[in-house]
N, C-alpha and C positions, 0 to 999 in steps of 0.2 A: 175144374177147367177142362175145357173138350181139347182134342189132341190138335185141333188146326191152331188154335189162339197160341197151344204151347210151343209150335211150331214156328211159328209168324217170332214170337217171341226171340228163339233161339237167333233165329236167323238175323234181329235186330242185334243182339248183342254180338255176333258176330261176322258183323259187316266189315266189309275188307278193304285194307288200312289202301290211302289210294297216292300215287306217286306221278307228279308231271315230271317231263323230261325235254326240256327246249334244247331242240338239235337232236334227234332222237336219229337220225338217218345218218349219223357218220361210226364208228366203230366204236366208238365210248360209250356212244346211246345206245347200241345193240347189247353190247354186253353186260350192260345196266339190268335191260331192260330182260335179261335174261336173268340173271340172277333175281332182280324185285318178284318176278314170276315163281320161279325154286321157291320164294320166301311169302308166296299165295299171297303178295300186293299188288291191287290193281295199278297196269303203265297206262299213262295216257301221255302219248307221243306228239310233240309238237313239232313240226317243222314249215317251213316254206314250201316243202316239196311234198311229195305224199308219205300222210301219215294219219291218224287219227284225225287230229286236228291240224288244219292247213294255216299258217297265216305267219306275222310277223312279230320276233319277241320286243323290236323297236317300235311298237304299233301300242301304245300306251291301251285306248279302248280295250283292244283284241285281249294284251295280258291282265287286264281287269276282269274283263267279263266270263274267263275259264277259269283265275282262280275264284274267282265268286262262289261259283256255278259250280265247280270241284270241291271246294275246299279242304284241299290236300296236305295229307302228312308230309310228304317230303315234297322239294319242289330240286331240280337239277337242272344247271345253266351248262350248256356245252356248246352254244352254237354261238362260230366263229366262222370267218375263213382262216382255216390256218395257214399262214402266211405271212413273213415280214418282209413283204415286200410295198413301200409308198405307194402302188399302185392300187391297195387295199385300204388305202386310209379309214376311207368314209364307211366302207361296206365293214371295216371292223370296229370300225367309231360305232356304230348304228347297232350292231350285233351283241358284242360284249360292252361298251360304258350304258349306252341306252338303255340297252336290253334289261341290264343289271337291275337303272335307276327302276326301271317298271317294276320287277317283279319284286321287287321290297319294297316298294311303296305300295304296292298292291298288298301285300302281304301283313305289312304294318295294319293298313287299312281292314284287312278285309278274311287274314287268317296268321294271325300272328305265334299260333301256336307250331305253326308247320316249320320245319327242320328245314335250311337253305342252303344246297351246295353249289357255288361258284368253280367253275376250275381256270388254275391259273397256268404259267409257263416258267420252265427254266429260262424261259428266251427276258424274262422281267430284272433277271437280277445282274448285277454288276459282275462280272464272269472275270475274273483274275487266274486262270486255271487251275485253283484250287477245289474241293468239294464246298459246296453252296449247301448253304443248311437257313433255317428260318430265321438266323440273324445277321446275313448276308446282306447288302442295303439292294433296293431296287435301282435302276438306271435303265431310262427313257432312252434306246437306244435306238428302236422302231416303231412306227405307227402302232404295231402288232403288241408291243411292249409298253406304247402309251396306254391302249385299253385296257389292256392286262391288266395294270397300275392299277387307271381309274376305278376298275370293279373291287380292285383289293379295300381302296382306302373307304370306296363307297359301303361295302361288307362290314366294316370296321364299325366306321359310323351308328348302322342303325343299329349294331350290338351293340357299341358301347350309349349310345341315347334311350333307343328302346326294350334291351333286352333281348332283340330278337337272337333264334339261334340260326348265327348266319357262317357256316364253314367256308375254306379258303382250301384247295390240293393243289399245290403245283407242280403240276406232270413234266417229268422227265421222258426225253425219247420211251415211245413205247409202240408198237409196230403190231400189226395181225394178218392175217390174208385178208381183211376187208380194205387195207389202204389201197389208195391210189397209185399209179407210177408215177405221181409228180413228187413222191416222198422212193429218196434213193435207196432204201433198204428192197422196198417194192420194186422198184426199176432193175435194180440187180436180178433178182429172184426171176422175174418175170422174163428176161432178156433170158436166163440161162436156161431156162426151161423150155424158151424156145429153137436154143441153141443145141438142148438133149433131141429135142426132135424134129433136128435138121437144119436147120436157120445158119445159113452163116453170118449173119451182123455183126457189129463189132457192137461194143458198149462202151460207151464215151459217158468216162466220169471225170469232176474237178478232184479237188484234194482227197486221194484216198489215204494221208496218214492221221486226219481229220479221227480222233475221239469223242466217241461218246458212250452214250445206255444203249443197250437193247433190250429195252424192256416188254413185256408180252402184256397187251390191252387188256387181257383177264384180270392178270395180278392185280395191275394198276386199279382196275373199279373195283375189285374186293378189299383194297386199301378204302376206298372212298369210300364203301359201304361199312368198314370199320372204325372210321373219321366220324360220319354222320352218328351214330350209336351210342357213343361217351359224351359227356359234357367236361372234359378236362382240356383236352386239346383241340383248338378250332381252329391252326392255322397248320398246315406241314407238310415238305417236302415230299413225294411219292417219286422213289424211284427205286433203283438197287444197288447205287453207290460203285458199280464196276462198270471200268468205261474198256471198250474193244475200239481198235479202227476198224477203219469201213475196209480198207483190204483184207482184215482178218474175217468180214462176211464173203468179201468176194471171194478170198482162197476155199476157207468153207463150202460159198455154195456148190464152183463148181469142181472141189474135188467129191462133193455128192453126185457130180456126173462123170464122173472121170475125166478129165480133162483140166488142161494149164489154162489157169486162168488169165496169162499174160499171152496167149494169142488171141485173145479177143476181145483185151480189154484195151481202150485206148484213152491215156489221162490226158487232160487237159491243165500242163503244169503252171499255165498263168491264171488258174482259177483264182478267186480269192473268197476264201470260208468264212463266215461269221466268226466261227471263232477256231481254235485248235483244238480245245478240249472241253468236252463238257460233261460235270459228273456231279453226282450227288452227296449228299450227307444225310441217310436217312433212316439216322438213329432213334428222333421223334415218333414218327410213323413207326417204328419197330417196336418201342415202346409202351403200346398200345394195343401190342400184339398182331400184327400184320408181320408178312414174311412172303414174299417172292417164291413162285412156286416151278416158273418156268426161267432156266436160264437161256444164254446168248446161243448155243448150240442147238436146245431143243427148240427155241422159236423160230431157228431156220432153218431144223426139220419140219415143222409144223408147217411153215411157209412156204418151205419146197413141196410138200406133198401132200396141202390142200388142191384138190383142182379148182 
């Protein structure tokens, strides 16, 4: 056998495993899509905005005819607005239930062997401020929390009908330098930074005795990519079970500029918080061998002092 045919060969058997990612443009899909990379799996990025592939995961055709057309190892649902706010209804109806129904009926259809990551929210479960673990009840509390649901029981479904292997994480607070200032971990960091170089603004927060995670967007997708892996456990909690208030980021951030944080911060005491506390139980996840590599300090070094 001549050296090219053995060559051609090789290279068929070791074709590379390939991975979509709906929502690939917000900080979930980044860090995914970074690690699938480390692990030499092709990403192919789907979003509405630019990306690989442009279009709609509520777009029944569109998510047929890429997983077709791919037929992909792992396939990852992350694209939402996140936000429970009623003014998001439709755009999260549309996003996460519809989105969901497509890519597993395509899936069923058309690559049933491909591993299915869903991700879900602490904002889905019945919050009593205790730690919430995977036998916590859900509670339709927001729009944002309706879909949430819908994707979960839809995931259910075609595992338990079809087989399919369809995973469920529901991420707990988890924050990077890629968020937005419309999430307040971001808003802090970003006002104080403008504050070390000169800025006199104030920073107007609601409840800063408000708890929760701080959890670091790496961790969090290294959990999923350890979730996805086993076939034992297909539903579970992702977070770090240690809840900080939002004051104890703000004193943080800006004693990393020297300065009192209470001459520049101005609360808004008639705010009113979804909730007081919110924390995990994320013994499951741990049990699987996952483990939190960045805590509550050094994500807001990392946050301070990415530019």
């Amino acid at each position: 056998m001549n050296e090219t045919k053995i060559s051609y060969i090789q290279r068929s058997y070791t074709k590379l495993m390939t991975a979509l990612i709906f929502g690939i443009t917000g900080q979930d899909g980044y860090y995914l899509s970074n690690l699938l990379q480390k692990q030499k799996i092709e990403v192919i990025g789907v979003s509405r905005s630019h990306c690989d592939l442009k279009g709609d995961v509520a777009d029944y055709s569109f998510v047929e005819s890429i997983i077709k057309h791919h037929h992909p190892n792992y396939i990852f649902h992350f694209a939402a607005n996140s936000t429970t706010h009623h003014s998001a209804l439709f755009d999260n109806h549309k996003a996460i239930s519809t989105g969901t129904l497509n890519i597993l009926e395509c899936v069923r259809l058309h690559c049933p062997t491909a591993k299915v990551f869903l991700s879900g929210s602490a904002m889905q479960f019945k919050n009593e401020g205790m730690p919430i673990d995977e036998k916590t009840p859900f509670e339709a509390s927001s729009p944002y929390s309706v879909a949430r649901i819908h994707s979960v029981y839809a995931g259910r479904y075609y595992r338990s009908a079809f087989g399919l292997k369809i995973y469920a994480g529901y991420f707990f607070n988890h924050d990077s330098p890629l968020r937005s200032e419309r999430h307040v971990n971001k808003k802090i960091v970003s006002s104080v930074k403008r504050i070390a170089n000169g800025s006199s603004e104030k920073l107007e927060l609601g409840n800063i005795g408000v708890k929760k995670e701080f959890n670091y967007a790496g961790d969090v997708i290294e959990a999923v990519w350890t979730l996805v892996n086993q076939d034992t456990v297909f539903e579970a909690i992702i977070g770090s079970g240690e809840a900080h208030s939002i004051q104890e980021w703000v004193e943080y951030c800006f004693k990393k500029i020297n300065r009192n944080w209470e001459d520049y911060v101005m609360v808004d005491h008639d705010f009113k918080p979804d909730y007081n506390i919110l924390v995990s139980d994320p013994g499951l996840i741990r049990s699987i061998g996952w483990q939190p590599k960045v805590n509550f300090y050094k994500l807001a070094d990392i946050m301070m002092e990415t530019q």
